[in-house]
C-alpha positions as CSV (number, residue, x, y, z in Angstrom):
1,X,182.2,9.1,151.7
2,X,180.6,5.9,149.9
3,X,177.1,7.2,151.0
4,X,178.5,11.1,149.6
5,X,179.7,9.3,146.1
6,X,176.0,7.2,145.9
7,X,174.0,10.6,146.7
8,X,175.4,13.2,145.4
9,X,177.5,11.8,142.5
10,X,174.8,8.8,141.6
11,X,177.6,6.5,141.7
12,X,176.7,3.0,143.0
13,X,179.8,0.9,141.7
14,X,182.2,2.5,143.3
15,X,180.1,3.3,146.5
16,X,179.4,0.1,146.9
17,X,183.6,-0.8,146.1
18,X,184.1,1.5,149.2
19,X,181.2,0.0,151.6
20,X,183.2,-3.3,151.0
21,X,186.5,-1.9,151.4
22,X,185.1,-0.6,154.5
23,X,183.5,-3.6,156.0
24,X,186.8,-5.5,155.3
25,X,188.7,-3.0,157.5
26,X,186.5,-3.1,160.2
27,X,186.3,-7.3,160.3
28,X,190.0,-7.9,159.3
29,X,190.2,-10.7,161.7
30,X,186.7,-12.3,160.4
31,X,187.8,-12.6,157.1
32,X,191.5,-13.5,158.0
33,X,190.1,-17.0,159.4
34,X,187.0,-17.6,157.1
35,X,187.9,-16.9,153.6
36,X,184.7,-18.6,152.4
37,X,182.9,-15.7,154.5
38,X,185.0,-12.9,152.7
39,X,184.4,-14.6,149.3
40,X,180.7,-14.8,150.3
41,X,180.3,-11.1,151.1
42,X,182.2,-9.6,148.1
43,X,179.9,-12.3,145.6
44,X,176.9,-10.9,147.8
45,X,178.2,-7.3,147.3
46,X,178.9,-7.4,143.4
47,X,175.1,-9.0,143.1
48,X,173.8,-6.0,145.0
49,X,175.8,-3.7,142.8
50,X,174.3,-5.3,140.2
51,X,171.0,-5.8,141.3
52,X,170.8,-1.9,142.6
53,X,172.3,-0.7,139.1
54,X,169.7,-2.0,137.2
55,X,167.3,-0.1,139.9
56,X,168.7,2.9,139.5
57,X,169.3,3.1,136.0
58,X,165.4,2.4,135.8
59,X,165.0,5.1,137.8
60,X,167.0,7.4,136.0
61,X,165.4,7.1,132.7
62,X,162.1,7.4,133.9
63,X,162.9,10.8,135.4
64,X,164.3,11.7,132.5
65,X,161.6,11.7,130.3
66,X,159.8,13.1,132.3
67,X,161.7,15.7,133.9
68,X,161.5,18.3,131.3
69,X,157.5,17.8,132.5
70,X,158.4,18.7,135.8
71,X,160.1,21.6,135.8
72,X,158.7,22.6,132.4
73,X,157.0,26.0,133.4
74,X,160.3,26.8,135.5
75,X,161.8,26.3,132.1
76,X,159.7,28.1,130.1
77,X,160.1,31.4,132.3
78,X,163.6,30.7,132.4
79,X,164.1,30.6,128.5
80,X,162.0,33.7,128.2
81,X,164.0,35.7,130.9
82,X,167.0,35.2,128.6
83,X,165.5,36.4,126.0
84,X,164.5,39.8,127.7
85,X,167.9,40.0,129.6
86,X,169.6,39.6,126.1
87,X,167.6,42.1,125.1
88,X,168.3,44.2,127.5
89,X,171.9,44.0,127.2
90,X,171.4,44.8,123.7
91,X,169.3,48.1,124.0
92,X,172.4,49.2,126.7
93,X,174.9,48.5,123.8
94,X,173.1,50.4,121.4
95,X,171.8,52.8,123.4
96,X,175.6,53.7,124.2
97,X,177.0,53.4,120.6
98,X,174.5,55.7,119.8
99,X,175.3,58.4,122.1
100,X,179.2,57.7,121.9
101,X,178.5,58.6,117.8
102,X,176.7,61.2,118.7
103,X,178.9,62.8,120.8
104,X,182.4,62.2,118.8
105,X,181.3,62.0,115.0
106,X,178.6,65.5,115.4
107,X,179.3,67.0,118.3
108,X,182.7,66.7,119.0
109,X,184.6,66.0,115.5
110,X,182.1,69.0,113.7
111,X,180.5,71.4,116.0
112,X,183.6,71.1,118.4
113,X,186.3,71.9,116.0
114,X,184.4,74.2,113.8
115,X,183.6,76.7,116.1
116,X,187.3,76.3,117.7
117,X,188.1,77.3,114.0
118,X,185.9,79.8,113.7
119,X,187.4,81.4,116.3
120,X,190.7,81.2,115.9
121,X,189.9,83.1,112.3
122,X,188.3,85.5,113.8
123,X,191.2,86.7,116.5
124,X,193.5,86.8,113.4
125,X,190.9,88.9,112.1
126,X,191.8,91.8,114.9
127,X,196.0,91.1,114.7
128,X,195.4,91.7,111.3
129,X,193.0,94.9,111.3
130,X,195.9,96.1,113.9
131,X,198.8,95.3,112.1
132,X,197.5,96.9,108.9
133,X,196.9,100.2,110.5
134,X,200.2,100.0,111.7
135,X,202.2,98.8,108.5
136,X,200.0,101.6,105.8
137,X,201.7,104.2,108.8
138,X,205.1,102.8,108.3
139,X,204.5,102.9,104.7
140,X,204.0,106.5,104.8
141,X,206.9,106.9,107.1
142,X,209.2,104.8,105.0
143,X,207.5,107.3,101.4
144,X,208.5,110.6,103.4
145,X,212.2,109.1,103.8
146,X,212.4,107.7,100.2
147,X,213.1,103.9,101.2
148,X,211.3,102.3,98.5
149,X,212.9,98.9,99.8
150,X,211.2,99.5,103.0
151,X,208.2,100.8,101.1
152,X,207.5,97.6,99.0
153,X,208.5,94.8,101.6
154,X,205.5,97.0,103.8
155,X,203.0,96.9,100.9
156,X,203.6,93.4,100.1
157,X,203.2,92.1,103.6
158,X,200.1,94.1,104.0
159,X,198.9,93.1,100.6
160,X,199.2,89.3,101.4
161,X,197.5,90.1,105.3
162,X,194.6,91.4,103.4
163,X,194.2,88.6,101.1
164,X,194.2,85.6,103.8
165,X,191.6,88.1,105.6
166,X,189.4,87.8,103.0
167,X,190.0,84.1,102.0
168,X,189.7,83.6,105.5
169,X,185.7,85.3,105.6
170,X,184.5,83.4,102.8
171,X,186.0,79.9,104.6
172,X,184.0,81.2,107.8
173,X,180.8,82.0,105.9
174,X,180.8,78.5,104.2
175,X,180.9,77.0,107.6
176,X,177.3,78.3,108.8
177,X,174.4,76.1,109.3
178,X,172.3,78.6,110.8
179,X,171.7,79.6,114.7
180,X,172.8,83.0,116.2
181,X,176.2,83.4,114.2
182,X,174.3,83.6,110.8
183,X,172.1,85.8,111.9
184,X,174.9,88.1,113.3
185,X,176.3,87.8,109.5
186,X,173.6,89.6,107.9
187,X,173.0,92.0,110.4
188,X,173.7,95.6,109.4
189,X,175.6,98.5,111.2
190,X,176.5,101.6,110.5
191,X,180.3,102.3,109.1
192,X,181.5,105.7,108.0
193,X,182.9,105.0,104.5
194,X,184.9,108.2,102.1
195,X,184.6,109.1,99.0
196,X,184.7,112.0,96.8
197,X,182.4,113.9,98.4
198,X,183.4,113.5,101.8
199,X,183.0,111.1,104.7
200,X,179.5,109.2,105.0
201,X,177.7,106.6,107.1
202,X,176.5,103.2,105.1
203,X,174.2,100.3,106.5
204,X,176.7,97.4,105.7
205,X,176.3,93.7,107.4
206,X,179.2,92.1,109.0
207,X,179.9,89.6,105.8
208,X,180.0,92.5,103.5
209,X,182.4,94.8,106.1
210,X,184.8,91.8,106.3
211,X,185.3,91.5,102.1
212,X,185.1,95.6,101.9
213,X,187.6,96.2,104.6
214,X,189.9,93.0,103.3
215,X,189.8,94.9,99.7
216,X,190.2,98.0,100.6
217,X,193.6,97.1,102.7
218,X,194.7,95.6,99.6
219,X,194.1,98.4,97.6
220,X,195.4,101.1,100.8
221,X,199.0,99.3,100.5
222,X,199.2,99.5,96.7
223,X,199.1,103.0,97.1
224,X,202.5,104.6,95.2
225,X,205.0,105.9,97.2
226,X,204.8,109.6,95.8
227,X,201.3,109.7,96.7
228,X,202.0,108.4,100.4
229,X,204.1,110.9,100.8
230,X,202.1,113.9,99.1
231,X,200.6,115.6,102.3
232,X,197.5,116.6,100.4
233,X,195.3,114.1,102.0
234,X,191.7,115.6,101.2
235,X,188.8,113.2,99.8
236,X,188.4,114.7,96.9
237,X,192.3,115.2,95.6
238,X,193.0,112.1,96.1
239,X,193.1,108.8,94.3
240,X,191.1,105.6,95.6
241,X,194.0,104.0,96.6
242,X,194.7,106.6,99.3
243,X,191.3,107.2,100.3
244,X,191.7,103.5,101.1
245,X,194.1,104.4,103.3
246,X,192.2,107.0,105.5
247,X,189.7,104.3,105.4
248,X,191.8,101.7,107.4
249,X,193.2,104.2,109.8
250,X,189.6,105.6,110.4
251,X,187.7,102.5,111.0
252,X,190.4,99.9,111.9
253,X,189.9,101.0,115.4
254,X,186.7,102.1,115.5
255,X,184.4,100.0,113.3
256,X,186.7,96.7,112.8
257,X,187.7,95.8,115.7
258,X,184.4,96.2,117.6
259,X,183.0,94.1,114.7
260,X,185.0,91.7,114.9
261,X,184.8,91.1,118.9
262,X,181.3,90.9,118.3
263,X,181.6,88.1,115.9
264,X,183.8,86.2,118.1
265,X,181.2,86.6,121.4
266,X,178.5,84.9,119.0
267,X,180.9,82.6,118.3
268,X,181.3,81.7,122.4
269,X,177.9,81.9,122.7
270,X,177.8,78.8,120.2
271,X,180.2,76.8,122.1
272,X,178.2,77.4,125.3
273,X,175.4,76.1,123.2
274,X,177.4,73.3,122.3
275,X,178.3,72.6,125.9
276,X,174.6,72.3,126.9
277,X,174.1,70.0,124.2
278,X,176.8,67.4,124.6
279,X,175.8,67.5,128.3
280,X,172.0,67.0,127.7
281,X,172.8,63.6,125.1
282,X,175.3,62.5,127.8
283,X,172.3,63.3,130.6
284,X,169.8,61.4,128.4
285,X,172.3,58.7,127.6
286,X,172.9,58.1,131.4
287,X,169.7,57.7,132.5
288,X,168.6,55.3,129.3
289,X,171.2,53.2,130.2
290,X,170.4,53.0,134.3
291,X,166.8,52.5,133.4
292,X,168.2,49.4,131.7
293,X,170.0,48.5,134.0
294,X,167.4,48.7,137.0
295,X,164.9,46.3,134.5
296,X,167.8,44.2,134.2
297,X,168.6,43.6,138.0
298,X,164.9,43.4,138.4
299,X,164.6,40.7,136.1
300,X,167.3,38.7,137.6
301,X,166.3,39.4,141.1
302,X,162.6,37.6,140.2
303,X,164.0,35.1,138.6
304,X,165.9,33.8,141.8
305,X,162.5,31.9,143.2
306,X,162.5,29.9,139.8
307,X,166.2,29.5,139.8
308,X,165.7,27.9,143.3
309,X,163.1,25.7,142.6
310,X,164.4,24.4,139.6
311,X,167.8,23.9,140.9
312,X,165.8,21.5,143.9
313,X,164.0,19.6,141.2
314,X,166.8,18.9,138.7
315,X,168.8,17.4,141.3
316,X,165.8,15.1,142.6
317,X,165.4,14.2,138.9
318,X,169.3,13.4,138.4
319,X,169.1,11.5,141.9
């Protein structure tokens, strides 16, 4: 143990204190009957303390000025593998903030929920082409009876249906940045629309169908009741109001609905879109970052030689 504490922890005093302490136990009886002689060898052991003190502190400075000489390429590497590895470590941070932002602030938070909007709009859009037809047939029901209670609580319903269709549209349109779904919003079909002179086909794109059909619900349910129940129901004897009425029962089912189901498959076909995007960022992300990682265990793993090396030499310079 005295030779461990001189080696390895380059303490002399107190190895030499245990040498002593040593010596003493071992020649008990020596010392017991020539106290001069025990004197002698703890005097002789303090001036070697001494004496090899001074030595080694020598020693020790010397190395130490010039140990930074020594290992001083070792050193060198060493400080510049930090840098790189902190480097490193800082590219994989940013690398991943950036795709996290990416991901939750554009993708998720704005595409995401947009098109989850979008589409929830545009299913209302088919309850409500539905329901219309049906309440403008229980207003004419409810005319033919005389219940004008009946009557109005249908005409107000449908009236307020028709308005958060149309309010509805424009919030849709405003929420286009391009791709296939504004496309689909300019792109005309035919729908059969009446007027005096009978029934006619018109060229009409989907964001002008949704506002036409919206007003002309409104205008369909503000149709009086003696006029809902007149049974003269040709184009030309009746007023706007009731041809808006033939209008929803003609096309709610035949025009609407098959518009709006196609607005809603674009809208799928964005979130598929969507889909392929968040999982090419993540797929870009995840290879960035195990590119980064690889140079990082690289770096490390070359830098175990010098590690070694320098390890050996600072300890020959602290001895």
């Amino acid at each position: 143990y005295a030779h461990f504490t001189d080696t390895v922890l380059n303490d002399i005093k107190a190895a030499q204190r245990l040498r002593l302490k040593a010596a003493i136990m071992e020649d008990e009886g020596m010392i017991d009957h020539d106290e001069d002689r025990g004197d002698k060898l703890i005097l002789d052991g303090g001036s070697s303390v001494s004496s090899e003190n001074d030595s080694r502190s020598n020693i020790y400075r010397f190395m130490q000025s010039w140990r930074t000489d020594i290992v001083g390429q070792e050193y060198k590497y060493l400080s510049s593998l930090q840098m790189r590895v902190q480097v490193t470590m800082l590219l994989i941070l940013v690398v991943s903030t950036v795709g996290f932002i990416t991901l939750d602030l554009v993708l998720f938070s704005e595409q995401a929920n947009v098109n989850l909007n979008l589409i929830d709009s545009a299913d209302l859009f088919r309850a409500l082409t539905v329901n219309s037809a049906f309440w403008l047939r229980s207003e004419v029901i409810a005319s033919y009876a005389g219940d004008v209670e009946t009557k109005k609580q249908l005409s107000e319903t449908n009236e307020e249906a028709m308005k958060k269709m149309r309010v509805d549209h424009a919030a849709n349109f405003k929420e286009l940045h391009g791709g296939p779904v504004e496309e689909f919003y300019f792109t005309t079909r035919a729908v059969s629309t009446p007027s005096v002179s009978g029934w006619k086909d018109e060229q009409i794109d989907f964001w002008s169908f949704g506002n036409d059909f919206a007003r002309r619900g409104r205008l369909a349910a503000a149709t009086p009741l003696d006029q809902m129940k007149d049974p003269n129901w040709l184009l030309r004897d009746v007023s706007a109001e009731k041809r808006s009425v033939m209008y929803i029962q003609e096309t709610a089912f035949r025009e609407a609905i098959p518009f709006f189901n196609d607005v809603v498959n674009k809208y799928d076909e964005n979130v598929v879109a969507f889909g392929d995007t968040a999982i090419m960022v993540v797929s870009i992300n995840v290879v960035i970052n195990a590119l980064l990682v690889l140079l990082l265990s690289y770096m490390t793993i070359t830098a175990i030689k010098v590690l070694t090396t320098v390890q050996f030499q600072v300890v020959a310079c602290r001895l």
